[in-house]
C-alpha positions in Angstrom: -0.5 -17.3 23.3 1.6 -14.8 23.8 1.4 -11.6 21.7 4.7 -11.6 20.1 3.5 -15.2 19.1 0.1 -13.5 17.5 2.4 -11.4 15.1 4.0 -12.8 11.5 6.8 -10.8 11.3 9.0 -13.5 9.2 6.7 -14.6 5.7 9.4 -15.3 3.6 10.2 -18.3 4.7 6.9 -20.3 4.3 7.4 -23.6 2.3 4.9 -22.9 -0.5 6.2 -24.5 -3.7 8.0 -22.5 -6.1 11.2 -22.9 -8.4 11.6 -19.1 -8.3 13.4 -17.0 -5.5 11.0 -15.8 -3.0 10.4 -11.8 -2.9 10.3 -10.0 0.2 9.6 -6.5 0.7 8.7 -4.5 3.4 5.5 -5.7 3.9 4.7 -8.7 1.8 6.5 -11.4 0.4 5.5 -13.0 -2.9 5.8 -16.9 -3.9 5.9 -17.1 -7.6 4.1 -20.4 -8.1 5.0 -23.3 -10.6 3.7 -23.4 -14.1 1.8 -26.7 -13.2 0.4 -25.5 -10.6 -0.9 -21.9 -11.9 -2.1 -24.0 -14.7 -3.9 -26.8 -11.7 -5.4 -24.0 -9.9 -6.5 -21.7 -12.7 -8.4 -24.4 -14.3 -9.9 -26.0 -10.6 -10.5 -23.0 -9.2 -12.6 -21.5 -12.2 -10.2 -18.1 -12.2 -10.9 -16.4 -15.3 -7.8 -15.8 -16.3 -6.2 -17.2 -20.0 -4.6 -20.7 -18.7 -0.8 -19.9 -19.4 -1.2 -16.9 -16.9 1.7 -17.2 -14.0 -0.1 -17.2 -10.3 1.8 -16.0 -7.4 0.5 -16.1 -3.7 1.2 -12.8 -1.9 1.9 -13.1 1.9 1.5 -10.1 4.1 3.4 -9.6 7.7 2.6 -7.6 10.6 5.8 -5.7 10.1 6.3 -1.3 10.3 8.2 0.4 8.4 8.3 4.1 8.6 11.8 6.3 7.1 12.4 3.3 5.1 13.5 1.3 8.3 11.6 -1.7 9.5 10.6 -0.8 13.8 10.7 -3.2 16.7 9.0 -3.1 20.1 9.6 -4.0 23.6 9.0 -7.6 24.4 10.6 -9.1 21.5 7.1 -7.3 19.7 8.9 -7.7 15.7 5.2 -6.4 14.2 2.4 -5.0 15.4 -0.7 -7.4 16.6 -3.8 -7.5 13.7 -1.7 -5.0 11.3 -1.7 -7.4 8.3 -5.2 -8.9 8.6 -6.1 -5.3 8.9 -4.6 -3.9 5.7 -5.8 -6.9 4.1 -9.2 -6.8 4.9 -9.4 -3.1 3.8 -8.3 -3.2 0.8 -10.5 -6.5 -0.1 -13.0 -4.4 1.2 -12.5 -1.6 -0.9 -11.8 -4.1 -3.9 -15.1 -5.3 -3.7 -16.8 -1.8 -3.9 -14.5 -0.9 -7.1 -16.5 -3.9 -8.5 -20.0 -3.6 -7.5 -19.3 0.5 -8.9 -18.6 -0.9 -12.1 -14.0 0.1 -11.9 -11.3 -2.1 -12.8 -10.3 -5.1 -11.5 -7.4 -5.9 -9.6 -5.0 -8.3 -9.3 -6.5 -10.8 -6.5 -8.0 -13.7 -8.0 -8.7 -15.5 -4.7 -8.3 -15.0 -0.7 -7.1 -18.3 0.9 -6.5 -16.8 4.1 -6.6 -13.6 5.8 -3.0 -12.7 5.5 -3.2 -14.2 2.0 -3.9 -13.5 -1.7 -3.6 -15.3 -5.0 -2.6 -12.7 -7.7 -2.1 -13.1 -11.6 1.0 -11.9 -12.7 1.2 -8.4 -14.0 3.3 -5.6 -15.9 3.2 -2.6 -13.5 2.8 1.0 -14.6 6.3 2.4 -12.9 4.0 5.6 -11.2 3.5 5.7 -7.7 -0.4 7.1 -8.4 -0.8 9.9 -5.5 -4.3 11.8 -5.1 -4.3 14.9 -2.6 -7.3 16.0 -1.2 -5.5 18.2 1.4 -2.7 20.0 1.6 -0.1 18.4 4.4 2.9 16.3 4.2 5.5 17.1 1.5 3.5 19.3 -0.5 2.3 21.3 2.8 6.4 21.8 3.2 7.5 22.7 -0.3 4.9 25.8 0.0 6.0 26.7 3.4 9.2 27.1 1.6 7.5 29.1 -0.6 7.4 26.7 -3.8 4.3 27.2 -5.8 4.7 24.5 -8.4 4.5 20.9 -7.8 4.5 17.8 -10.1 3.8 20.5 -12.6 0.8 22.1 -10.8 0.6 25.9 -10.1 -1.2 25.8 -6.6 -2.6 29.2 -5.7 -1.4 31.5 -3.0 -2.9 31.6 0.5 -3.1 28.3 1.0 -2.8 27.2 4.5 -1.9 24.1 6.6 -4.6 21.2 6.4 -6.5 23.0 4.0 -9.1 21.1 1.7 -7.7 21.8 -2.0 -10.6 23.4 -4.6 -9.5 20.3 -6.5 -8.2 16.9 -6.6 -4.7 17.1 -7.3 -3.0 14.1 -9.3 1.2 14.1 -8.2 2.8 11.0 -9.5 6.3 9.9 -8.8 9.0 7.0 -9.4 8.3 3.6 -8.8 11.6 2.2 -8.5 15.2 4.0 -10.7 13.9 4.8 -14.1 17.3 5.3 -16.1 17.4 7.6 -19.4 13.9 9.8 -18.8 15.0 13.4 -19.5 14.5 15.3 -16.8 13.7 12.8 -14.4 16.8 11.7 -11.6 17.5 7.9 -11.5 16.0 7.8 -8.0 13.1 5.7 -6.7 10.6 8.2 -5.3 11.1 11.3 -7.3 8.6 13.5 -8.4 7.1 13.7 -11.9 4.5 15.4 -13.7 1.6 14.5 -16.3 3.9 16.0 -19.2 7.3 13.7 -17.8 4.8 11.1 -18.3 3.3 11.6 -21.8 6.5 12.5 -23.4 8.1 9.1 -21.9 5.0 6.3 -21.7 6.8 3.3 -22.8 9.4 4.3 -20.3 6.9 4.6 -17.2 5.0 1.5 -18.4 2.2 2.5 -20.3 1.4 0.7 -23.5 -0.1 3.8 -25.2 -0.7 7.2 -25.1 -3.9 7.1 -24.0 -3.8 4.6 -21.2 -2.4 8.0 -19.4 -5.8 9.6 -19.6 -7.5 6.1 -18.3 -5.0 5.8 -15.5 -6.2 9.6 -14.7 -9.9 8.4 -14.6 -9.0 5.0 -12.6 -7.3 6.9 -9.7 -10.0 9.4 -9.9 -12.6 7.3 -9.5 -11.2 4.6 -7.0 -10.1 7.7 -4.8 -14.1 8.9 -4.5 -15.6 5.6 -3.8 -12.9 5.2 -0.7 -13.6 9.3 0.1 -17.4 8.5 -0.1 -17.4 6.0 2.3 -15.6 7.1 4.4 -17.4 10.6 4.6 -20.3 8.4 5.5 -18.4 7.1 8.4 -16.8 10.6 9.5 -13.5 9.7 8.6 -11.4 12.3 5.7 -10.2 10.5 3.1 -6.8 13.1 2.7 -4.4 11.5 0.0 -3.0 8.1 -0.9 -1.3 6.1 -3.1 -2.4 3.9 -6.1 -0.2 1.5 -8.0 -1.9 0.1 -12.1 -0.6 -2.6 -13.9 -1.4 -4.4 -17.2 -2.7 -7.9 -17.7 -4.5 -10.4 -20.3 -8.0 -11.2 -20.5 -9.3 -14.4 -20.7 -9.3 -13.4 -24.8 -5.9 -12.7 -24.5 -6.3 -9.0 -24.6 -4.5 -6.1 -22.2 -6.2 -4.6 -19.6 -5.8 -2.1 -16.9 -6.2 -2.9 -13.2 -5.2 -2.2 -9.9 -2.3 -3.6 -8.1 -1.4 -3.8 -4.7 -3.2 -2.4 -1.5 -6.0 0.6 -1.8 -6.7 3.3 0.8 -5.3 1.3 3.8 -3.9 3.4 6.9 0.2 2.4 5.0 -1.1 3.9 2.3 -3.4 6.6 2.9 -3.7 9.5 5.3 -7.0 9.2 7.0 -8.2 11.6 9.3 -10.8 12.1 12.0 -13.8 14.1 10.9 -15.0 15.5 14.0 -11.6 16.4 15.1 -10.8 17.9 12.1 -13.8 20.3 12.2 -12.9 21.2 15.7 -9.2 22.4 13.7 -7.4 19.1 15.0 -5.6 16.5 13.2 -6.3 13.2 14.6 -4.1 10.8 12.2 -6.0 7.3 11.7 -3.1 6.2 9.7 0.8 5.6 9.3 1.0 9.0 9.3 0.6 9.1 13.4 3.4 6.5 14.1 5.7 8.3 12.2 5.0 11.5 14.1 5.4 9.5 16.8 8.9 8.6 16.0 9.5 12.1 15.2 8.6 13.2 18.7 10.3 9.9 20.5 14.1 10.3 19.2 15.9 13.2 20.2 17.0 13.9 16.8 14.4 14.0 14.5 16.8 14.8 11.6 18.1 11.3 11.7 14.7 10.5 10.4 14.3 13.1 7.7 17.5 13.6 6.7 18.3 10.7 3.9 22.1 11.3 4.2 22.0 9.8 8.0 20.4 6.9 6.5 23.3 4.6 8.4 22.6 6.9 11.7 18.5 5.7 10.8 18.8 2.3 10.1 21.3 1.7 13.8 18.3 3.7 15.5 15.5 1.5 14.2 17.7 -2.0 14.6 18.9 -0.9 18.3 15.7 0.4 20.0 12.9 -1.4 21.4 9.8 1.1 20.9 7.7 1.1 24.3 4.8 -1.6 24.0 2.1 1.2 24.7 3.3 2.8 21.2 3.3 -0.6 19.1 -0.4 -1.2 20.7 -1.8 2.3 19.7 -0.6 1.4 16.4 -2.8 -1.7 16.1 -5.4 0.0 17.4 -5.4 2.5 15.0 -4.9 0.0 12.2 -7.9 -2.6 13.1 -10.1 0.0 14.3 -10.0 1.5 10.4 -10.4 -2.3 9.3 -13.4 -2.8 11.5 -15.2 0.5 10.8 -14.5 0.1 7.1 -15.7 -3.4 6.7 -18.4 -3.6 9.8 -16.4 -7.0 11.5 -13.9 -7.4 13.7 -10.2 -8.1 13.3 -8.9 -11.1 15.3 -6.0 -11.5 16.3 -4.4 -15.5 15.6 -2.8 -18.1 17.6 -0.1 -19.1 15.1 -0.5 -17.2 11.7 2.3 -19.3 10.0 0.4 -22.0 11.1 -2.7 -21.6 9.4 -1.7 -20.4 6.4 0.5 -23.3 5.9 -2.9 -25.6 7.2 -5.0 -24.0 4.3 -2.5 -24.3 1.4 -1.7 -27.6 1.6 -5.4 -28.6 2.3 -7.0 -26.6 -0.3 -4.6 -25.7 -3.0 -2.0 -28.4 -2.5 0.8 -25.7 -2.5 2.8 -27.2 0.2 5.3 -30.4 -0.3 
């Protein structure tokens, strides 16, 4: 095996039965399934879902993205080894603890495989959920620059660099372009604040007023069961990102849950507790290959600057990154995975291979 071989870089192109197109993103790809065969599994599987509910199965890859660009390495690398199992068995992971601590559920009814969920279909909340713990990243910038509000928080003078906040801090924006909100640019990403939100709740998503203040609690609470654990494992939980949708019950009614991954190194910053006390940053996280790519391209602006997007996307499609820089990567993303969930991630002959194997063998999704 060679390691380019160990990496799925392509999962859009699995032949899991559908009659929908298949969506890819950055990340994963998603197979909406049949109405026969949500119905077959629903009912043989025991998910306790209402029977009419629409079943999907999610496929993660092994691809980067950093910039909004999808990175490459040296040796025809298209991923980086053990970065999907990882993310995927630290968010089950953290899943799990949301249930045994009483939260929400989530949108994974069942795990075939480790690159592999089974989700219900949903009706996402359009907020890109952010908790701040610390002050870095954009909000470290805007009050370098001497901005004081943000997402409609006054933070206080004198703060500086890396600096634990005296609160959590809540600082939703966008998910996706949201047309007609006052106030709020038709732009995917932008920055919003609690009162954006309240004033426009249908529009972001929410089915009533209140669901804001539940959302609030949700990302609250998921946010200190990740921090907690980690603390016990001397890694700082810094910020990250949570998305919420709505589904039915098995009675039919609507529900909050979570959707998507939770406090994984793409979504989180995660930071080394001992180095951090001895006034270092040592990023166990995303957050360290993009600084990375900061520090490898001589212009760093093509990067940061979102009107070179052309000049960005040519740099990421044109250079192989050096394998030593893909590697640190994956060892940074399944050594989170293994401290967080206590086993180690393996890295497989032919992913496409098994997942194939274990669909058509135990869910009869493959023709």
């Amino acid at each position: 095996m060679s390691l380019a071989d160990s990496v799925l870089a392509v999962n859009n192109d699995l032949p899991i039965r559908t009659d929908k197109p298949v969506h890819s993103g950055k990340v994963r790809s998603v197979y909406w399934l049949t109405d026969t065969d949500s119905r077959r599994l629903i009912q043989d599987k025991g998910y306790d879902v209402p029977e009419d509910t629409p079943l999907a199965i999610m496929v993660i890859s092994d691809r980067i993205s950093a910039f909004d660009c999808i990175f490459h390495g040296e040796g025809n690398l298209q991923g980086i080894p053990g970065k999907g199992a990882a993310l995927n068995a630290i968010s089950n992971h953290w899943f799990g603890l949301f249930a045994e601590n009483g939260l929400a559920d989530s949108h994974i009814l069942d795990i075939p495989h480790p690159f592999v969920w089974i989700v219900q279909k949903a009706r996402p909340i359009k907020v890109e959920a952010i908790c701040r713990q610390y002050i870095t990243g954009s909000m470290w910038r805007a009050y370098a620059k001497g901005e004081r509000v943000f997402c409609g928080i006054t933070l206080p003078e004198g703060l500086s660099k890396d600096q634990k906040l005296p609160e959590l801090l809540i600082t939703p924006s966008t998910k996706g372009i949201l047309t007609g909100i006052p106030g709020v640019p038709a732009q995917d990403d932008v920055n919003i604040s609690r009162s954006d939100i309240e004033a426009n709740y249908q529009a972001f998503g929410f089915e009533k007023p209140q669901d804001i203040d539940l959302y609030e609690t949700l990302l609250k609470q998921g946010f200190k069961v990740i921090s907690d654990a980690l603390a016990k494992l001397d890694q700082v939980f810094v910020d990250t990102k949570f998305e919420f949708g709505y589904v039915n019950d098995k009675n039919g009614l609507s529900k909050l849950i979570y959707m998507d991954e939770v406090g994984t190194p793409d979504s989180s910053r995660i930071w080394d507790g001992a180095a951090y006390r001895d006034g270092k940053i040592v990023e166990n996280s995303k957050e360290g290959f993009r600084q990375f790519l900061l520090n490898h391209f001589d212009d760093a602006d093509i990067l940061l600057n979102k009107d070179r997007m052309p000049e960005r996307e040519a740099l990421a499609r044109d250079n192989d990154l050096p394998l030593e820089a893909m590697m640190n990567v994956s060892r940074t993303y399944t050594g989170v995975a293994e401290k967080v969930t206590g086993h180690s991630i393996a890295l497989p002959t032919n992913p496409k291979a098994d997942i194939i194997k274990v669909l058509r063998e135990q869910y009869d999704l493959i023709d």
